[in-house]
Every structure is written in C-alpha cells, then in structure tokens.
VEXLOVO-843221 format. One record per residue: residue in one letter; x, y, z of N, C-alpha, C in turn. Coordinates in pm, whole numbers, plus 32768, in hexadecimal, padded with zeros to 4 digits. Atoms other than C-alpha are relative to their C-alpha. Layout:
# VEXLOVO-843221
aXYZXYZXYZ/...
***
This chain:
# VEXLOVO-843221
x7FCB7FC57F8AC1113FCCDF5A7FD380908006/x805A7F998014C08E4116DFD480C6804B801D/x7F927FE87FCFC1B34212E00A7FCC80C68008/x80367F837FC6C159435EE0EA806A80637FFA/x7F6E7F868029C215449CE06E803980558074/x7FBF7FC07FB4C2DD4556E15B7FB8807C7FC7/x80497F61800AC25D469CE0BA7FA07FDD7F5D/x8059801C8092C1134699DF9D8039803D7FBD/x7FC87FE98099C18346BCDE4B7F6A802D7FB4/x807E7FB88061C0B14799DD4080457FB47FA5/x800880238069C06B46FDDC257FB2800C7FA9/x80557FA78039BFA74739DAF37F9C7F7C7FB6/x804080758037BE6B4663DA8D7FA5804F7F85/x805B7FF18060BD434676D9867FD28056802F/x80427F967FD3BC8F477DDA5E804180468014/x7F9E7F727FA4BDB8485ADABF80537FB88026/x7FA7801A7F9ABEAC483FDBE27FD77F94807E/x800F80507F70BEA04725DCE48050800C8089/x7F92801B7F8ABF4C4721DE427FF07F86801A/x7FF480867FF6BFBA45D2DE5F806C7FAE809E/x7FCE7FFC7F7CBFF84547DFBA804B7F53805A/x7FA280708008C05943C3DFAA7FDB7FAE7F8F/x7FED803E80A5C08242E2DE767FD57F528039/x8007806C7FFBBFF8417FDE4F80547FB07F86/x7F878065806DC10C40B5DD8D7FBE7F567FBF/x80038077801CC0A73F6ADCE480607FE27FD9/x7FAE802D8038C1AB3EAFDCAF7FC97F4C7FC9/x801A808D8054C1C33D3BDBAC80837FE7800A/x7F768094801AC2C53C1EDBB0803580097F65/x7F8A80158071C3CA3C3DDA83809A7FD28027/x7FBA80577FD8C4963B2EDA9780237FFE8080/x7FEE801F7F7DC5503B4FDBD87FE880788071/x80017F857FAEC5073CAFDC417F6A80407FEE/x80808005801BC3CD3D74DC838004807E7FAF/x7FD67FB08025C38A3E87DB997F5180708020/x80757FB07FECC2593FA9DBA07FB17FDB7F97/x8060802B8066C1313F4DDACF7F73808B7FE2/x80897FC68013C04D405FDB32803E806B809E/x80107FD17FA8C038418ADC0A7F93808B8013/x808E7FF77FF1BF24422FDCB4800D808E8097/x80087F9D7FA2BF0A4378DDD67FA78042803E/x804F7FC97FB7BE644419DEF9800F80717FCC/x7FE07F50800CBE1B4587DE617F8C80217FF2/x807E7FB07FF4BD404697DE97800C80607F69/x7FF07F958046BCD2476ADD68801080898011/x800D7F587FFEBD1E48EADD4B7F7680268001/x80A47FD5800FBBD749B4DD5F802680687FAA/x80117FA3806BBB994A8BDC3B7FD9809C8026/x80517FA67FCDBADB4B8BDCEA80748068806E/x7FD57F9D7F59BBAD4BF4DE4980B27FD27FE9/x7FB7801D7FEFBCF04BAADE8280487F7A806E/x7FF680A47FAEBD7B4A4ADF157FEB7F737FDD/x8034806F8024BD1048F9DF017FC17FD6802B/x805280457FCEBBF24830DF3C7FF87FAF8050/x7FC4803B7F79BBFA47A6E0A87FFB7F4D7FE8/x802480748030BB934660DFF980A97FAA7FA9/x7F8A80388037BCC04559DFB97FD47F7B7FB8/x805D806B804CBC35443FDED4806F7FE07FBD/x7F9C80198060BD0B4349DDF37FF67FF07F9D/x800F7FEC8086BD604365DCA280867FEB7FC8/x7F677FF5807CBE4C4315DB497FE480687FBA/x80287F9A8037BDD24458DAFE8068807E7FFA/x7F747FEB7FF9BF344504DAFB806880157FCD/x7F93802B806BC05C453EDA17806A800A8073/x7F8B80377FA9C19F44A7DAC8805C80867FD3/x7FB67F86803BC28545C3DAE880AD7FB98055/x7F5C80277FAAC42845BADB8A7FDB7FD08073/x7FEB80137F54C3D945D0DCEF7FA97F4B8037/x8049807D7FFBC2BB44B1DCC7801E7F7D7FA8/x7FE8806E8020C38C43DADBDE806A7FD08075/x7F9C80597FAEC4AF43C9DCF17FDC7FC1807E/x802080517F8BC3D5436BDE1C7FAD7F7B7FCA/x804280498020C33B4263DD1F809D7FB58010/x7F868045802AC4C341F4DCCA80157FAD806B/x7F9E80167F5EC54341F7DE407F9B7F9A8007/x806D80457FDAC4034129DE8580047F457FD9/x7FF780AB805AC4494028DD7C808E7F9A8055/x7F6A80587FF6C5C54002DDEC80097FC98077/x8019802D7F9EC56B3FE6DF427FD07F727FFB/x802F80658028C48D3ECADF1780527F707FD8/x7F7D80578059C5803E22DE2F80787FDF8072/x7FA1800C7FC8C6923E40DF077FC47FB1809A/x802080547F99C5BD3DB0E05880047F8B7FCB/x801480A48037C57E3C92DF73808D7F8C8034/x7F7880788019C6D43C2FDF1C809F800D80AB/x7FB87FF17F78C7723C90E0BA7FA37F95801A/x804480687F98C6603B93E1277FFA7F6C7FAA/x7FF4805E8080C6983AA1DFEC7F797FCF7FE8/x806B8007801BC54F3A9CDF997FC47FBB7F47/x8038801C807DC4B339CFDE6B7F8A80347FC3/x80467F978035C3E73ABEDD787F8A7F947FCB/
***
C-alpha cells in the first residue's frame, strides 16, 4: 500500500539526510491478520554542496525508520487490519 504523508518527514539514510514524502508498505499474511514485511519511500537526497534537497524523488529502503515514520507505518497497518475485519474479509 502506498501511504502519502500529510507533511515530508526527514530522515536519515547511508548518504546523509533524506526528505521522505510517501512510504510504500508491504504488507504478508500471518495467520489471520496482515502484518508489514518490508518498507520502502519516495525521498529526495540532501545536497552536500548548497543547501536543500535534490528536486529528484526516487524510491528507496535506504532510510533508518525513525518515531514519526514508525507511527504512519503503525496507523497504516491498523487501518488495513481493521477494514479487513468491518468487511469480514478472509486473509
């Protein structure tokens, strides 16, 4: 599921600082609910040189998960979960 941030989140990867602007969620089947298996983001790198970020938004697990980007991963999951079991949905 893709899930588009209300406001980009900085976060910090292998090169520096990312601005990170919506999150791709994988989620996998455990037992009856779905859980996250993998996640993945639109972000532009910092530029070393000037100040800002690189107008370029490309995706990447290039990223360390910080507060603000584990709770729009959480809300994401429970959502999900919870459409399931309002529409009784078999996983």
């Amino acid at each position: 599921m893709t899930v588009k941030l209300k406001k980009p989140i900085v976060a910090e990867g292998s090169k520096g600082s990312v601005l990170i602007r919506s999150l791709f969620i994988h989620l996998t089947r455990t037992d009856d609910q779905l859980q996250v298996s993998n996640v993945e983001a639109s972000a532009a790198e910092r530029k070393k040189t000037s100040e800002g970020y690189l107008p370029f938004f490309g995706r990447t697990a290039d990223f360390q998960m910080n507060k603000a980007l584990q709770s729009e991963v959480d809300n994401a999951e429970k959502l999900v979960n919870q459409d399931c079991e309002k529409h009784e949905m078999t996983l």
